[in-house]
N, C-alpha and C positions, 0 to 999 in steps of 0.2 A: 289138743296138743299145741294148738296153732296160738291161741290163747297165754301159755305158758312161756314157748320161746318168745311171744313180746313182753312177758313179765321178766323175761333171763336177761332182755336185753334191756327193759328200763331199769333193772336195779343194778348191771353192770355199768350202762350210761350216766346214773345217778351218781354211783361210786368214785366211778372217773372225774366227772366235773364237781365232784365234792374236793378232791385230791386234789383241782386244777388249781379252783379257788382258794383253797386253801394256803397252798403253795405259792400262789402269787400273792396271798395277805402276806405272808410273811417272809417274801421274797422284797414286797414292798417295804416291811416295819421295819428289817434292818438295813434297806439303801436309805431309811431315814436317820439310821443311826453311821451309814457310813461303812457300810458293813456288806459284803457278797452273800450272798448263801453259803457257800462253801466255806468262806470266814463264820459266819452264824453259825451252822452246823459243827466246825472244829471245835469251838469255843464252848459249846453245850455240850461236845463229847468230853474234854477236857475236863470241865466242870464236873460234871460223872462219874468220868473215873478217877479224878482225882478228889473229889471231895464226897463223894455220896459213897464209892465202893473202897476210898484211901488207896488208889492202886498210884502205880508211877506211869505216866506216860511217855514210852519214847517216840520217836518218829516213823519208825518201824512199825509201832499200834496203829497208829493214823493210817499210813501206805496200806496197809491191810485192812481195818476199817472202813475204809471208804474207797477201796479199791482204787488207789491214784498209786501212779509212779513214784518213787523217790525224789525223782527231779522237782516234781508238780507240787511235793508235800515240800520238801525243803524252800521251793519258792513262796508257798504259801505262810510258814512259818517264819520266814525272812523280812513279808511285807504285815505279818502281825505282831512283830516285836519291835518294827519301827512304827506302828501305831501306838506301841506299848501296851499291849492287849498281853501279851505271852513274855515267858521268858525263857531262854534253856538254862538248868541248874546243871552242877553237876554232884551226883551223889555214888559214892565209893563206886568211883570209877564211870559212872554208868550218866550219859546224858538224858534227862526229864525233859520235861518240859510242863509249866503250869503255866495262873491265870496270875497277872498281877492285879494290883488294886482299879485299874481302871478295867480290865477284864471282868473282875468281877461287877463292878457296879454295871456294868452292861449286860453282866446275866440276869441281874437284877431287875433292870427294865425289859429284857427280853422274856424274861419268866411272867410279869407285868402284864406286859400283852398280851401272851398267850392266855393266861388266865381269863384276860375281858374278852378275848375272841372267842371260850367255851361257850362263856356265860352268854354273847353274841349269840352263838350257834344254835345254846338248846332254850333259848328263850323263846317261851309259850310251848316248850315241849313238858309234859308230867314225866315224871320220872317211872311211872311203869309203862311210856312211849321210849323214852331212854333206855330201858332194860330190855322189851322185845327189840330193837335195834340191837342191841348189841349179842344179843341169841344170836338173833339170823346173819349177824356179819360173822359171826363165832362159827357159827352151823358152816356157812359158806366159806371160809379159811379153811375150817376141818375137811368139807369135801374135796376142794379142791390139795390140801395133801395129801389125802389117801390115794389121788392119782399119782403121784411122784415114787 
């Protein structure tokens, strides 16, 4: 038994500092583009649902999304449209908010990265090492909602 809770805790310790680093590569790649996390992160939701799901986004999505204030999102959106990153439209009646052309080219290089940081990650891993990972983090998500 003794055996198993140091296995519950290396692969919980593993998880976390996977999440940590992870989080700071790309907490790092967009302070090089000039960019917060929380800018990064808007900009890819945006991206999302406006071009991958064609939905509209108002500000109201975002506040809920990311669990922030109104104040916190309308401030955030105020300092990404004077970077020129976003814009607010207004469509029959109703204010959006999308990506402009420089918005986009930054998803562009943000999606860039992310790609080389996979191919980073699982280099020298085979792909049936990749597939049992991804079981046991599957396995371990499912357990842990059946508690809920």
């Amino acid at each position: 038994m003794h055996a198993n809770i140091d296995k519950e805790k290396d692969i919980l310790f593993l998880a976390k500092r996977l999440h940590k680093l992870m989080d700071a590569n790309f907490t790092s790649m967009l302070a090089s583009l000039d960019l917060t996390a929380q800018q990064g992160r808007m900009l890819l939701y945006v991206y999302a649902k406006t071009n991958i799901k064609n939905e509209i986004v108002k500000q109201k999505d975002i506040e809920e999304h990311f669990a922030l204030s109104k104040s916190t999102v309308s401030e955030l959106v105020t300092r990404m449209e004077k970077k020129e990153l976003i814009k607010r439209e207004q469509n029959q009646g109703t204010s959006s908010i999308v990506l402009t052309q420089k918005g986009f080219e930054l998803i562009d290089i943000i999606e860039e990265s992310r790609l080389e940081n996979r191919k980073k990650c699982l280099n020298g891993i085979s792909p049936d090492e990749v597939d049992n990972v991804i079981k046991a983090l599957n396995k371990i998500i499912e357990n842990i909602e059946e508690e809920r």
